[in-house]
Backbone as a printed PyTorch tensor [residue, N CA C, xyz], in Angstrom:
tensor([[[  3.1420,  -7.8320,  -0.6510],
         [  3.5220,  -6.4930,  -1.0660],
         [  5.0450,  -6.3830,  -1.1050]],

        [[  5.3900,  -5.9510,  -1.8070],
         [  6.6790,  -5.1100,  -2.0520],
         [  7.3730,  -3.9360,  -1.4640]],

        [[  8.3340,  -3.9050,  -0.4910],
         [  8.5030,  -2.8410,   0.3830],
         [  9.7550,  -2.2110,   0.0280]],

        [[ 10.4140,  -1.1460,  -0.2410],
         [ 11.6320,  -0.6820,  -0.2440],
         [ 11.6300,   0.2030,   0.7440]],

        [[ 13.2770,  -0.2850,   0.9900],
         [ 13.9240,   0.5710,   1.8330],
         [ 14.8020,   1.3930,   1.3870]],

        [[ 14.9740,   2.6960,   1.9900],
         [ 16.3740,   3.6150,   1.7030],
         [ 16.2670,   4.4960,   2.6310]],

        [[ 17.8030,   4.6110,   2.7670],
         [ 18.2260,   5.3300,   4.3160],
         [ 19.6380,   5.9310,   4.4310]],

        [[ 19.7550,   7.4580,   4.5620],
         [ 20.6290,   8.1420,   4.0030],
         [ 21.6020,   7.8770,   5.5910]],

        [[ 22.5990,   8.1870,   5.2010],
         [ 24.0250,   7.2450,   5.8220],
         [ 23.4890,   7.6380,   7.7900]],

        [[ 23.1130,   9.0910,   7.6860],
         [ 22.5890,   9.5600,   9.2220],
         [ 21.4130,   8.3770,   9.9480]],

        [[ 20.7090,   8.3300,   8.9550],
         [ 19.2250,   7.5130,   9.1700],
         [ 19.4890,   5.8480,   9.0920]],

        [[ 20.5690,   5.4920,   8.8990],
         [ 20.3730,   3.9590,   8.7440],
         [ 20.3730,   3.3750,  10.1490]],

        [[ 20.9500,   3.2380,  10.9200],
         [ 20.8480,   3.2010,  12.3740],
         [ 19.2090,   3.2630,  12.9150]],

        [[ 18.5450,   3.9880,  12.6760],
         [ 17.0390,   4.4500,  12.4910],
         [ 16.3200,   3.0560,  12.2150]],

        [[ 16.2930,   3.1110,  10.9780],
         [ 16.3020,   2.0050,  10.1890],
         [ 16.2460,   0.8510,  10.2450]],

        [[ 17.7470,  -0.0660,  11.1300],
         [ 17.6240,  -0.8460,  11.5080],
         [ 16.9660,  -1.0780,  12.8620]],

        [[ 16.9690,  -0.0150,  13.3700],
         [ 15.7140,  -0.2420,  14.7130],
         [ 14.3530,  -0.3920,  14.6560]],

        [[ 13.9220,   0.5310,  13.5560],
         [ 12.6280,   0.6020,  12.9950],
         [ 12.5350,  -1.3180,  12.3370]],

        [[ 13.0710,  -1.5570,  11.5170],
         [ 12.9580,  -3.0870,  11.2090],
         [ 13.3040,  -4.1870,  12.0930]],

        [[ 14.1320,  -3.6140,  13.0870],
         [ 13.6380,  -4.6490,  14.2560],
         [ 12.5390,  -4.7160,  14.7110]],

        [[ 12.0280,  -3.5980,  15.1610],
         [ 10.4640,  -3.6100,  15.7690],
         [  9.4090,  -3.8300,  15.2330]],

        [[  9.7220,  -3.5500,  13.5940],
         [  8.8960,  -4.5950,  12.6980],
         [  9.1430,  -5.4920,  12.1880]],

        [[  9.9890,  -6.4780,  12.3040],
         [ 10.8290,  -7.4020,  11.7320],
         [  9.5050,  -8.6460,  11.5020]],

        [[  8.3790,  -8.7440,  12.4300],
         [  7.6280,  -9.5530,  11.8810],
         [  6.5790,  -9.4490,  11.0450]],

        [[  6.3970,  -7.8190,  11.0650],
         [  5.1380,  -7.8850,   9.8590],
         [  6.0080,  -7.4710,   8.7700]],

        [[  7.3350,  -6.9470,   8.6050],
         [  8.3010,  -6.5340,   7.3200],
         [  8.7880,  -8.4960,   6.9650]],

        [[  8.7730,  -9.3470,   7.8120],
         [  8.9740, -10.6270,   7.1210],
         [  8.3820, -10.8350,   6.1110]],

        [[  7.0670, -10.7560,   6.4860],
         [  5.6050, -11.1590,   5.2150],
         [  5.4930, -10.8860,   4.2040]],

        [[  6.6710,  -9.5860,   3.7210],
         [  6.3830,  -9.1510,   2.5710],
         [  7.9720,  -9.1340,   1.8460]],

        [[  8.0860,  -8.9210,   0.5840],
         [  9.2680,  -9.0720,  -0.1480],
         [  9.7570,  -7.4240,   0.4820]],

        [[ 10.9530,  -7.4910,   0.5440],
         [ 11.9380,  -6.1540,   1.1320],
         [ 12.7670,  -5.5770,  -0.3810]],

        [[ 13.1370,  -4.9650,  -0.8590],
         [ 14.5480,  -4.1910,  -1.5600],
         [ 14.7310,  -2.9820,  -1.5530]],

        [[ 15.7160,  -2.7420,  -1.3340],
         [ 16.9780,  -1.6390,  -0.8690],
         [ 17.9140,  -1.9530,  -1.7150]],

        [[ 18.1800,  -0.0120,  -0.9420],
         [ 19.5180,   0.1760,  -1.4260],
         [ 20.9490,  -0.7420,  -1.0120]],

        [[ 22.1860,  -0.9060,  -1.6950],
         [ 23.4530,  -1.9120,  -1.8880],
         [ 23.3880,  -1.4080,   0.2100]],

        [[ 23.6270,  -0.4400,   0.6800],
         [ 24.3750,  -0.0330,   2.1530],
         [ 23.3170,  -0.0180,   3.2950]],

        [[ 21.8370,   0.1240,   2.7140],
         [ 20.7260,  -0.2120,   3.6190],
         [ 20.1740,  -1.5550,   4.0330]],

        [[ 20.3000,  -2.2510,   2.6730],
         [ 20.0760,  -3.4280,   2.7560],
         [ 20.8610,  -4.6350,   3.3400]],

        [[ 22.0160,  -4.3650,   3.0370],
         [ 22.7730,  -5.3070,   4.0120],
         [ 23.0530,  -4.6250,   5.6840]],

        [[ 23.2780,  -3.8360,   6.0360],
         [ 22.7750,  -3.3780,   7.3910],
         [ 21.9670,  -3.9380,   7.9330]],

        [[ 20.7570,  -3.3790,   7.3720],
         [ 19.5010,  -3.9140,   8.2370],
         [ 19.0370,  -5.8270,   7.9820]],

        [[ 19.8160,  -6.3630,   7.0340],
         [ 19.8130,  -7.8190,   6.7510],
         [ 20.8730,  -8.4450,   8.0230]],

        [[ 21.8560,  -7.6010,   8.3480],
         [ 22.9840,  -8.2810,   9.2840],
         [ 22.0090,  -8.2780,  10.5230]],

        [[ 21.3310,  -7.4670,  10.7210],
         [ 20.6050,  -6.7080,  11.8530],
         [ 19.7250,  -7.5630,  12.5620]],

        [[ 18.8960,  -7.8180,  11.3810],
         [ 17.4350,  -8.7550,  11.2900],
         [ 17.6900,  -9.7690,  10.8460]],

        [[ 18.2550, -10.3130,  10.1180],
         [ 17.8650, -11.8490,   9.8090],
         [ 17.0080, -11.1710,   8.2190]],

        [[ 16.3290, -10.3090,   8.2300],
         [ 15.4560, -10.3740,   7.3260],
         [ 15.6530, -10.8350,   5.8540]],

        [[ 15.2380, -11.2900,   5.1160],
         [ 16.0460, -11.3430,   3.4240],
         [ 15.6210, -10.4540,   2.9920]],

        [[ 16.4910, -10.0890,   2.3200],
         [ 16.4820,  -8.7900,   1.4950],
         [ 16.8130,  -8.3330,   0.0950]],

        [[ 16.0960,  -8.3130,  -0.8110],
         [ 16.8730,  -8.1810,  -1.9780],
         [ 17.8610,  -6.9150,  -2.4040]],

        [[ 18.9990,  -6.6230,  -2.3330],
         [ 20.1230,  -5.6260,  -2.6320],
         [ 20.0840,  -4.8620,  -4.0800]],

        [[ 20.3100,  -3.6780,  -4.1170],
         [ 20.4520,  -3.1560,  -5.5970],
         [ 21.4350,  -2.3920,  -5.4520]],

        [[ 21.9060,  -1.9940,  -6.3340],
         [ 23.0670,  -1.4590,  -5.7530],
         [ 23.0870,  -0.1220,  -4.3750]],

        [[ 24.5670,   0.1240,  -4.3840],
         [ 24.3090,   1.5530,  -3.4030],
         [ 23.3380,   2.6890,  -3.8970]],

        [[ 23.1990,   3.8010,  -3.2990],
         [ 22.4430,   4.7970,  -3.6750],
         [ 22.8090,   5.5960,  -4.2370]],

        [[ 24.3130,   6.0570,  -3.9510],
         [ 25.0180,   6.7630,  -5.1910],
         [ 25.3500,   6.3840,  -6.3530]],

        [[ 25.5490,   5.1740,  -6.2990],
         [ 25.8980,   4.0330,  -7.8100],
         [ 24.6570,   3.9390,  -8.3610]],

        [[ 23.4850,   4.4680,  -8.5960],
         [ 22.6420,   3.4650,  -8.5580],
         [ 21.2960,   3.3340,  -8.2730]],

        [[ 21.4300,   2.5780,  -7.2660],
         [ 20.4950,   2.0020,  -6.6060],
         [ 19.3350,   2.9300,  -5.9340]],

        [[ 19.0140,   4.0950,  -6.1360],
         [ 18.1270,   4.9820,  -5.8530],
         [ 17.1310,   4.8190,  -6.9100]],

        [[ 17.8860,   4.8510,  -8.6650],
         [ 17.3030,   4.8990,  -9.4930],
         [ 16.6250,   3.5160, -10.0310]],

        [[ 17.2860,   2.3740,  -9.5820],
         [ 16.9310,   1.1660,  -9.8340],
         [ 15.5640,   1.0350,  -9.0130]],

        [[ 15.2920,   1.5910,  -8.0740],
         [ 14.0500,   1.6070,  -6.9070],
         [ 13.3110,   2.3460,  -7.5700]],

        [[ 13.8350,   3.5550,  -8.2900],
         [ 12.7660,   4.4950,  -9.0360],
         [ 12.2650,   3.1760,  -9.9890]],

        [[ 13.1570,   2.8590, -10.8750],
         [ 12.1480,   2.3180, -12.2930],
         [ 11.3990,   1.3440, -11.9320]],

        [[ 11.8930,   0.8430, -10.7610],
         [ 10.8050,  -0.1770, -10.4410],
         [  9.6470,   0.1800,  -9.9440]],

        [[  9.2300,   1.3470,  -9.2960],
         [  7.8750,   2.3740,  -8.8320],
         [  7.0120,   2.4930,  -9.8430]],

        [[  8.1310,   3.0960, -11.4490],
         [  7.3550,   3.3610, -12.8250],
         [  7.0420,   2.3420, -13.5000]],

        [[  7.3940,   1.0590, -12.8140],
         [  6.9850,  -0.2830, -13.5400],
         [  5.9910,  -0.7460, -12.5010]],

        [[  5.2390,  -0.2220, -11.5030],
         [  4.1770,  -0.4350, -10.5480],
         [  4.8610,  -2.1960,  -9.5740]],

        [[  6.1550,  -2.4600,  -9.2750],
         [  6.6240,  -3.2380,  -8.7980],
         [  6.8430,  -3.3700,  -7.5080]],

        [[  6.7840,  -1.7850,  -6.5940],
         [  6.8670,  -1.5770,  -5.3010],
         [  5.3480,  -0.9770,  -4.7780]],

        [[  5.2220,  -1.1810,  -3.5130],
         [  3.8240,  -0.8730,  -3.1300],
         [  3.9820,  -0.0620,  -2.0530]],

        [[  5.3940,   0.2020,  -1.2080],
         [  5.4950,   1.0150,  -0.5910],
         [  6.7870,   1.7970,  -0.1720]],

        [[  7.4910,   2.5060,   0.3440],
         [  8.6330,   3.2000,   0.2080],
         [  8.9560,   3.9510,   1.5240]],

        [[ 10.0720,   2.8960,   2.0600],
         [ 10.2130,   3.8490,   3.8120],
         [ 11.4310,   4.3600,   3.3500]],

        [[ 11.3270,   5.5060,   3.3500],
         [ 13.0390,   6.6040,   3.0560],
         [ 13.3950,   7.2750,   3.7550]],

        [[ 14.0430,   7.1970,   4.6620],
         [ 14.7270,   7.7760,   5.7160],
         [ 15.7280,   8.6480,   5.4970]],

        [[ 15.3990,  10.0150,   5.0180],
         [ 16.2690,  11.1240,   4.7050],
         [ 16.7410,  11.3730,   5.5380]],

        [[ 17.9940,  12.4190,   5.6160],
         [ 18.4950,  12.9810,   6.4500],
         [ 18.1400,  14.6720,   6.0220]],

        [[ 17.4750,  15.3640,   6.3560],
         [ 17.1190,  16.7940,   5.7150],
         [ 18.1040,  17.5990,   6.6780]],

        [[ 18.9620,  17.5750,   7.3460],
         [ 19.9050,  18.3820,   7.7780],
         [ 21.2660,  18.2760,   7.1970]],

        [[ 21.6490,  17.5010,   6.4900],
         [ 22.8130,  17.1510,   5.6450],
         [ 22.2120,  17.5660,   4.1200]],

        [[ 22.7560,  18.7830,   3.2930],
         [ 22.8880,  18.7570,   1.8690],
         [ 23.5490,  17.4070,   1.4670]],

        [[ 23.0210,  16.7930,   0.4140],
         [ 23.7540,  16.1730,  -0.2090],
         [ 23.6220,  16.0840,  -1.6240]],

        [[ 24.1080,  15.3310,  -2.6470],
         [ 24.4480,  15.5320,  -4.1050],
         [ 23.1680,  14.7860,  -4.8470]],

        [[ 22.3170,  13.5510,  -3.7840],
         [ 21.2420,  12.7590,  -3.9180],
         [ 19.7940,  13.9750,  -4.0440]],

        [[ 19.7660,  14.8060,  -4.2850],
         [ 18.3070,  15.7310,  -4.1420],
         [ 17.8570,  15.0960,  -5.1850]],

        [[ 18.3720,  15.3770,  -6.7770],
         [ 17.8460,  14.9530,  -7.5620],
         [ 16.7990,  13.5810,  -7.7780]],

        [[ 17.9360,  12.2810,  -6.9830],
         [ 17.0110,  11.3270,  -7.0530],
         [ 16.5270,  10.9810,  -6.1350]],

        [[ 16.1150,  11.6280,  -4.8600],
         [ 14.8980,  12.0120,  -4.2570],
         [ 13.8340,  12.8190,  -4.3590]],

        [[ 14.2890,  13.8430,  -5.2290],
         [ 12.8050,  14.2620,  -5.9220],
         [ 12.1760,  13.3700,  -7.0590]],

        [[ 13.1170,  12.6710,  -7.8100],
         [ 12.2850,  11.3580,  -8.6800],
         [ 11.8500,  10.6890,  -7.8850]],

        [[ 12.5820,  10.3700,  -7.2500],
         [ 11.5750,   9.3020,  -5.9470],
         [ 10.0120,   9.8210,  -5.8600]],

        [[ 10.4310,  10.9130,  -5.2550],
         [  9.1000,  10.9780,  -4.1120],
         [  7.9850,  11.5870,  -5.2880]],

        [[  8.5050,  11.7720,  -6.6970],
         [  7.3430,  12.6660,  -7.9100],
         [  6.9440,  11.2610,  -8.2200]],

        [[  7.2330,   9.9560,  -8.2810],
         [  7.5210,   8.7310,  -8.6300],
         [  5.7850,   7.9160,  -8.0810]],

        [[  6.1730,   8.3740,  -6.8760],
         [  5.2280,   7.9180,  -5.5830],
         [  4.1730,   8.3150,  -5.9560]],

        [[  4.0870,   9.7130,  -6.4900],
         [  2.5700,  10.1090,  -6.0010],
         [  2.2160,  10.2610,  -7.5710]],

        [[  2.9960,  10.1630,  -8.9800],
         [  2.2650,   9.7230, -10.1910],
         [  1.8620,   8.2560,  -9.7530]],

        [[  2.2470,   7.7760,  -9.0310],
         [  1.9200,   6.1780,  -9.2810],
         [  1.3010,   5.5220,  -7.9970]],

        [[  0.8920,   6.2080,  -7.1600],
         [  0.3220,   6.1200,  -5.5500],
         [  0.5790,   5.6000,  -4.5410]],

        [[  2.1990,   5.7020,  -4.7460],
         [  2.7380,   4.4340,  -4.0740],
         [  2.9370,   5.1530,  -2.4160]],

        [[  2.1720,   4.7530,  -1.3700],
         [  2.8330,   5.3780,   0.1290],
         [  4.3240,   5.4330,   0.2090]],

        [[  4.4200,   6.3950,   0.6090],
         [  5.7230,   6.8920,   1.0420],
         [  6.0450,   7.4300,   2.3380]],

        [[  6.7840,   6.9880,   3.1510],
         [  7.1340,   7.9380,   4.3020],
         [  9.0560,   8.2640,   4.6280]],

        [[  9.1740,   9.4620,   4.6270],
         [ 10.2320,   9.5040,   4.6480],
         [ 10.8970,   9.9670,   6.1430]],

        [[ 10.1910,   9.8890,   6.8630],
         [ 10.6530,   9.7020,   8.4750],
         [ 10.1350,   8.5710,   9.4740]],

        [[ 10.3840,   8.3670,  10.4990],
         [  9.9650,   7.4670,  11.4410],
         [  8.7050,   7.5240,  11.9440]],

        [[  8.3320,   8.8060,  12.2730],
         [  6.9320,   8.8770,  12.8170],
         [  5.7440,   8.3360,  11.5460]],

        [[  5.7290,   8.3580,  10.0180],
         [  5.0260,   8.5150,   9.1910],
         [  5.4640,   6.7760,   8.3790]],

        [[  6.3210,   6.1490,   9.0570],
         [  6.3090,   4.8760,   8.3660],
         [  5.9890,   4.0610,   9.3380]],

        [[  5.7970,   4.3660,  11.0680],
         [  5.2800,   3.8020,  11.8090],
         [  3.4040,   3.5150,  11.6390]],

        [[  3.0950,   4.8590,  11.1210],
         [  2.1490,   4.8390,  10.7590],
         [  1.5010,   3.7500,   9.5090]],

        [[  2.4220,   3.7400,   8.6670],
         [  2.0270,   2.7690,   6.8760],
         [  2.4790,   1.5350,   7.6860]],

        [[  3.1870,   1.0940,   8.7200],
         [  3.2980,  -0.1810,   8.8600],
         [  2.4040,  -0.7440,   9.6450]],

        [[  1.6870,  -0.3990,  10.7860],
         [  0.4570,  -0.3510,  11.6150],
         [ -0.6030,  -0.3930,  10.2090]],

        [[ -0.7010,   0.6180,   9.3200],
         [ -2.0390,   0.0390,   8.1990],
         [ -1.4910,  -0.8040,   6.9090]],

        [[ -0.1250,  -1.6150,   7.0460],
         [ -0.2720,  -2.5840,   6.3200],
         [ -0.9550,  -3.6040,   7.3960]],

        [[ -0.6270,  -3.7540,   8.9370],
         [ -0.8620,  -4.5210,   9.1330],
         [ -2.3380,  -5.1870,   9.4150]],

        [[ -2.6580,  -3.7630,   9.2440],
         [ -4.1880,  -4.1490,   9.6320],
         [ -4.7190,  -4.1270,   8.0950]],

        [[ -3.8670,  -4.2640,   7.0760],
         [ -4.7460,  -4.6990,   6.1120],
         [ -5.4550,  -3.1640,   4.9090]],

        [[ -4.9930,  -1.9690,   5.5960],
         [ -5.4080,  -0.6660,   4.9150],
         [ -4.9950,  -0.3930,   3.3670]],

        [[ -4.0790,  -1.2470,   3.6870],
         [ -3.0660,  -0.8510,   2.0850],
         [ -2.8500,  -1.8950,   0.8060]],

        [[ -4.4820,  -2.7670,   1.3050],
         [ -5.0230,  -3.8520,  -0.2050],
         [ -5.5980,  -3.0380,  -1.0360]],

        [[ -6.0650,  -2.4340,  -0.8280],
         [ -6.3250,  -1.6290,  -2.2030],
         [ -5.0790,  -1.6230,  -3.4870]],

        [[ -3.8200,  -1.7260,  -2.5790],
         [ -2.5120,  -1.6760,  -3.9300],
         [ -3.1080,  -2.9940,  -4.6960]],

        [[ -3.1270,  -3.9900,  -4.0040],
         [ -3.8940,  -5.0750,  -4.5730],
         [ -4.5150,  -5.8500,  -5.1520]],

        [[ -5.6210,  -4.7410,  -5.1470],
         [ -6.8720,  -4.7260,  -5.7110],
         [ -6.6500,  -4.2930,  -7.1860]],

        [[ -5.4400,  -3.1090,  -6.6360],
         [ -5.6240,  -1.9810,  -8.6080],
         [ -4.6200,  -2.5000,  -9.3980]],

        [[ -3.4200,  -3.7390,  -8.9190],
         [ -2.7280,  -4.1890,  -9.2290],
         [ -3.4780,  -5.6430, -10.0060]],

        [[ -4.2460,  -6.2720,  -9.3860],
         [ -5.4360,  -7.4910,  -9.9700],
         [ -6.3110,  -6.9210, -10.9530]],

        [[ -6.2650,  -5.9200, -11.1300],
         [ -7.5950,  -4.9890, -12.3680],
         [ -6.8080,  -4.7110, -13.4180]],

        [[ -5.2550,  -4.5050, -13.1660],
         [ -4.3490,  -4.3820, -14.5740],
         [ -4.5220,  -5.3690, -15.5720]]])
């Protein structure tokens, strides 16, 4: 599976803790992030990671087209909802992105602890399955 990460400047810290503590079932699967998440949590972990650009340059929307091209299977986004910022826009493509195209999404800690516990047990082949029927 295909996992992206993104993590607004408050939440990356988060982030890289959260992928430490999963650092072995997030190995198993291909990772990409944003240009400032991805190398963070790559210095962090060891993990490989594929980079796209930053999130303001970018790299928010590069994660989008890849959702509308059915290329990602899941999406940990670690907002910060107490900071306005200029990114709303392409977090509402994001997250309208997700659910035309069914992709799990969690955009806090408590709710990606959850999608990573049912990748690991295997809950989230069905992407799999509807991805092998294309």
């Amino acid at each position: 599976m295909t996992i992206a990460l993104i993590a607004d400047d408050a939440k990356k810290e988060l982030m890289v803790q959260f992928c430490i503590a999963y650092c072995g079932i997030l190995s198993r699967h291909t990772i990409v992030s944003t240009g400032a998440t991805g190398k963070t949590v790559s210095e962090a972990t060891g993990l490989e990671i594929v980079k796209f650009l930053g999130g303001p340059q970018g790299g928010s929307q590069q994660i989008a087209s890849r959702i509308g091209c059915d290329e990602i299977d899941l999406l940990l986004y670690f907002r910060d909802p107490l900071t306005p910022t200029e990114n709303t826009p392409d977090e509402n493509v994001l997250l309208r992105l997700c659910d035309v195209h069914n992709i799990p999404v969690a955009t806090n800690i408590a709710t990606a602890e959850v999608l990573i516990h049912g990748l690991e047990r295997g809950d989230l082949e069905w992407r799999e399955i509807l991805k092998a029927g294309k």
